[in-house]
C-alpha positions as CSV (number, residue, x, y, z in Angstrom):
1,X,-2.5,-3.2,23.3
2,X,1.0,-3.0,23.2
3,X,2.9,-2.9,19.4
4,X,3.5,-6.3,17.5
5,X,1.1,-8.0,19.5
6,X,-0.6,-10.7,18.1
7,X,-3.9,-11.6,17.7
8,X,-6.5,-14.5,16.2
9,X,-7.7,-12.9,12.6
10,X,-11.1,-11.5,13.5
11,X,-11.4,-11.6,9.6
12,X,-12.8,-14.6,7.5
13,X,-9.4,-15.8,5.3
14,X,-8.1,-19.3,6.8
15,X,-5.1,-18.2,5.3
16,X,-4.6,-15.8,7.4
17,X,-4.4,-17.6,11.3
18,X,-3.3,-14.1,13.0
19,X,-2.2,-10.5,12.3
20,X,0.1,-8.3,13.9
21,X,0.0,-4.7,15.6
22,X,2.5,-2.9,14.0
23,X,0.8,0.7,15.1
24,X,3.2,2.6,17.9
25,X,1.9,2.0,21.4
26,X,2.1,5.8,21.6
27,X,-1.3,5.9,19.3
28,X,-3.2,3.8,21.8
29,X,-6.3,6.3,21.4
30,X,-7.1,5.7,18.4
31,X,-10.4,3.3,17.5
32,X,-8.2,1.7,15.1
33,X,-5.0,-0.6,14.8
34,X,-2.8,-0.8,12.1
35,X,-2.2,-5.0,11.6
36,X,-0.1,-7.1,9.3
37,X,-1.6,-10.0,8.3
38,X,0.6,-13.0,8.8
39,X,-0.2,-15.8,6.1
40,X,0.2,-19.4,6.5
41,X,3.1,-21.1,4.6
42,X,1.9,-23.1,1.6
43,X,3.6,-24.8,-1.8
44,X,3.1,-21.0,-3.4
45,X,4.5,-19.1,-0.2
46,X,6.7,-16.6,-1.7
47,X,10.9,-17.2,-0.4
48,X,12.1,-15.8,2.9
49,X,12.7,-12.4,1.9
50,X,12.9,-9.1,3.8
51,X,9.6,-8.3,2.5
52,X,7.9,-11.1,3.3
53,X,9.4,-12.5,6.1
54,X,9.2,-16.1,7.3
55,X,7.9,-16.5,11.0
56,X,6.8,-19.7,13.7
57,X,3.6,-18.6,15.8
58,X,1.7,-20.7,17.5
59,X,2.6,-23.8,15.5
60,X,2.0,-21.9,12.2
61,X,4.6,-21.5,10.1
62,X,3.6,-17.6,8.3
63,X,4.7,-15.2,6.4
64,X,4.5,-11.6,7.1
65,X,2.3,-10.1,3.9
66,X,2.8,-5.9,4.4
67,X,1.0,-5.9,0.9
68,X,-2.4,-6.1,2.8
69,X,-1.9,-3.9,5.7
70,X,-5.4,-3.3,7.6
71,X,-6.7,-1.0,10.2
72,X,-8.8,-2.8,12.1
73,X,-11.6,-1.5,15.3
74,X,-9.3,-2.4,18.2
75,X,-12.5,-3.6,19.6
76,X,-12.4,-7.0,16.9
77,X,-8.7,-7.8,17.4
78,X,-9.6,-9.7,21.0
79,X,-7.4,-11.2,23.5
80,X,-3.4,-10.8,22.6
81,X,-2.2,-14.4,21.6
82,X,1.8,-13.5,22.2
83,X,4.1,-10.8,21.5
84,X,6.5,-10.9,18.6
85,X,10.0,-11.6,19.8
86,X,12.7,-9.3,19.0
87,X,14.5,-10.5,16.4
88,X,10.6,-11.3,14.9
89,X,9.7,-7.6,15.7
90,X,12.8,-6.2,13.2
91,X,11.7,-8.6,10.7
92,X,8.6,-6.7,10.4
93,X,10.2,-3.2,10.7
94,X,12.9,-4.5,7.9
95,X,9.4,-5.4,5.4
96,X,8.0,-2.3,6.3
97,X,10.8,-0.3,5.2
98,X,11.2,-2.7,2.1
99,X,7.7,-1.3,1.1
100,X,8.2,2.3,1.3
101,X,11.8,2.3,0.2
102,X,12.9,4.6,-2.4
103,X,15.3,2.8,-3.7
């Protein structure tokens, strides 16, 4: 399970079409993975920001949400849907460090 796979939400939220391994392939023993939920685009989808940024999978037009990160059994995420491109993959590093930033 390679990081910033994607995967189908094993959860219930509609909102929320797929999440994101952001956990380091290096962890790959653990039970869990850490995901980012990525959350469809609506009228009240919050601007393309660094922290929440805007990205096409799928179809889907999503928003990376690192407000709701998860661990989830690695067991429910299922069968990889894609892999996050490069430039999508430092999108997601960039939120992260938004979020812990001490600035």
């Amino acid at each position: 399970m390679p990081q910033f796979a994607i995967y189908r939400n094993p959860g219930r939220n509609r909102d929320i079409p797929f999440v994101v391994q952001i956990q380091s392939s290096r962890l790959e023993r653990s039970v869990g993975r850490v995901v980012i939920p990525l959350v469809r685009r609506s009228g009240s989808t919050p601007p393309d920001h660094p922290l929440t940024p805007h990205l096409h999978v799928e179809g889907e037009d999503v928003f990376a949400n690192p407000f709701d990160l998860a661990t989830v059994p690695a067991a429910r995420l299922g069968i990889v849907v894609g892999i996050l491109d490069e430039h999508d993959q430092d999108k997601i590093i960039r939120a992260l460090d938004e979020l812990v930033s001490k600035a």
